[in-house]
N, C-alpha and C positions, 0 to 999 in steps of 0.2 A: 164627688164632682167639684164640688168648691172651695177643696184643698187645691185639686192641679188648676183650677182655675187663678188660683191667686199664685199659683207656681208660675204657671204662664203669664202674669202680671210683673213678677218679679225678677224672672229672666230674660223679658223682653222691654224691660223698661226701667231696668236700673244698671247694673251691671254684669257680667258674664261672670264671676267667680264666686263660690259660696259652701260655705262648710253648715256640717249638719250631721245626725248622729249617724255612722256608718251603716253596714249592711251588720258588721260583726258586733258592734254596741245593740242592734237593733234585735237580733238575736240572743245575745247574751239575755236583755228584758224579758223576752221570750220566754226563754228558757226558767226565769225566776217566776216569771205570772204568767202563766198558761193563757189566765184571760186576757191578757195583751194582746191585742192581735194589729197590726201593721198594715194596712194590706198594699199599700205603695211604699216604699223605700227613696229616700230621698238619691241616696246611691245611686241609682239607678234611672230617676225622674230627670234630677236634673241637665246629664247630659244629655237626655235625652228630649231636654226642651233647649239646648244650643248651649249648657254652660259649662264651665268646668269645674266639676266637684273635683273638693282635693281632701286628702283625711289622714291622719295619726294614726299613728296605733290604740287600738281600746282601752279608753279613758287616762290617754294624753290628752296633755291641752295642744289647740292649735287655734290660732286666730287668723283671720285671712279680713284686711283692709282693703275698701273697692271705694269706686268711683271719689276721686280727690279725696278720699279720706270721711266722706258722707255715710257708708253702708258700712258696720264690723259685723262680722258673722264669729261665732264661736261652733267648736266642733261638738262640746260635752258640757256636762257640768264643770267638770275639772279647768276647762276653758274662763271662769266665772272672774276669777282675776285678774289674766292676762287681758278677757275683751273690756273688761272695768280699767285697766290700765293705758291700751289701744283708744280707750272714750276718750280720755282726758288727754292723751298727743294731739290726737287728732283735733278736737277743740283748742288746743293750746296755738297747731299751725295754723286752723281756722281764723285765732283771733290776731293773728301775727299777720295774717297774708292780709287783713282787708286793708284797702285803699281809699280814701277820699272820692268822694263825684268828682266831673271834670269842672272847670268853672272856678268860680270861689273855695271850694273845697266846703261849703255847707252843703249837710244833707238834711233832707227830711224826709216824713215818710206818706207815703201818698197811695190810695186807694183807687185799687182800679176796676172796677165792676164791668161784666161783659153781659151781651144782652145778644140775641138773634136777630140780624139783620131783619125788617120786614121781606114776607115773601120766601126765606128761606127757612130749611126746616133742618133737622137734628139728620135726614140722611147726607145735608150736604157735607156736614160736618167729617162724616166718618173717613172719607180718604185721607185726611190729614191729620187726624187725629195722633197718630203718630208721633211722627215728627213734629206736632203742637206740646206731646208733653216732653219731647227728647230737648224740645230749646229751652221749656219751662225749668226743666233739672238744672239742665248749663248755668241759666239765671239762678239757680236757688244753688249752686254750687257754686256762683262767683259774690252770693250775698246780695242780690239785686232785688229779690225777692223772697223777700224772708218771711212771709208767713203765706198760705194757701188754700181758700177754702171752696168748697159746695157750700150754697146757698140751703136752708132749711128746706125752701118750699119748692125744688128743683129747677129754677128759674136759669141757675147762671154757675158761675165762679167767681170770687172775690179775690184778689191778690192785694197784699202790703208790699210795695217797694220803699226802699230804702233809695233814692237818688235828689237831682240839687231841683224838680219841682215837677207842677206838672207836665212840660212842656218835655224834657226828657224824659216823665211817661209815658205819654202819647208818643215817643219816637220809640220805645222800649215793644209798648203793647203791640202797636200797628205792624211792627213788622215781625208779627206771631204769623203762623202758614195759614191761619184759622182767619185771621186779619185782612191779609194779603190774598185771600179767596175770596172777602168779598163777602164771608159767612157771619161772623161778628163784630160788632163795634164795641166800642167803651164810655163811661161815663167815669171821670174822675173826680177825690176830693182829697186837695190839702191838707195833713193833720197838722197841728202844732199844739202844743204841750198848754195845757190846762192852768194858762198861769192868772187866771181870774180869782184865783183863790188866793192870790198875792193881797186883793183888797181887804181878806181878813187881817193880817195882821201890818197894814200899813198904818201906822197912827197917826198921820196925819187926817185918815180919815175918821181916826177915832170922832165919836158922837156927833156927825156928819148924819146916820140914820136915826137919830133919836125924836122924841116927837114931845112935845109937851102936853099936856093935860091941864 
């Protein structure tokens, strides 16, 4: 159950296209280890949760590139170089397409912690939940949002944007559907880079801390 569980996470909330080891690779195993036993077929599953499997012939390589270049799937093992090949384009266009904020063109990175409105609870959430993570992708596909977490203690989500402060977070978050219903708000914090440690080696404040005796 917690295979087609995460099958159904993965064709409804990334992209419809996906290679994986055929019905006649899957057999072949089979046929080598008796004790193998398969009992779903990806073959089979995934068009059957809305996507389109596409496949080679047994143990061709085929690689299959989805959502802007975000998701590579490989069909086999044989596949190991071409999807290791597919990694690094894909990164390479990734780091060619970004763009500057609008504004000054400084960016920085800014912490956006969400928290449950008072009064509303986890069922308001669920209708939107959806389309809450289909714009999150968008954002993490256009580099807006580059890192994304759960909270340890199941409170929230955390998000890292990349934009010019927090003022264009706050217009980022708030118009999440989660937002925009009225279900959660945000608490934001500015980073900036750790340059306190400049005071080590500035010398003019050399023997500044020393103390006599």
């Amino acid at each position: 159950m917690r295979r087609i569980f995460q099958l159904r996470q993965l064709c409804g909330l990334i992209v419809p296209r996906r290679l994986g080891l055929s019905r006649a690779e899957e057999d072949a195993i089979h046929a080598a280890e008796p004790a193998f036993t398969t009992p779903r077929m990806m073959e089979d599953e995934f068009p059957a949760l809305g996507a389109t499997y596409r496949k080679a012939p047994p143990q061709e390589p085929m690689v299959v590139v989805s959502g802007g270049g975000r998701l590579v799937t490989g069909q086999n093992p044989a596949s190991g170089t071409a999807v290791g090949e597919a990694l690094v384009a894909a990164l390479d266009r990734r780091g060619a397409s970004r763009s500057p904020a609008p504004g000054n063109g400084r960016t920085v990175k800014v912490l956006a912690l969400d928290r449950i409105v008072p009064g509303r609870t986890r069922a308001d959430a669920m209708p939107h939940v959806r389309a809450e993570a289909a714009r999150a992708w968008e954002l993490m596909k256009a580099g807006v949002i580059r890192e994304n977490y759960l909270r340890a203690d199941g409170s929230g989500a955390v998000c890292m944007l990349e934009c010019s402060g927090v003022e264009e977070a706050r217009s980022i978050m708030e118009a999440f559907p989660l937002s925009t219903a009225g279900v959660i708000g945000f608490d934001f914090i500015e980073l900036r880079n750790f340059d306190v440690l400049e005071i080590l080696f500035d010398e003019s404040n050399e023997g500044s801390s020393s103390t006599s005796h």
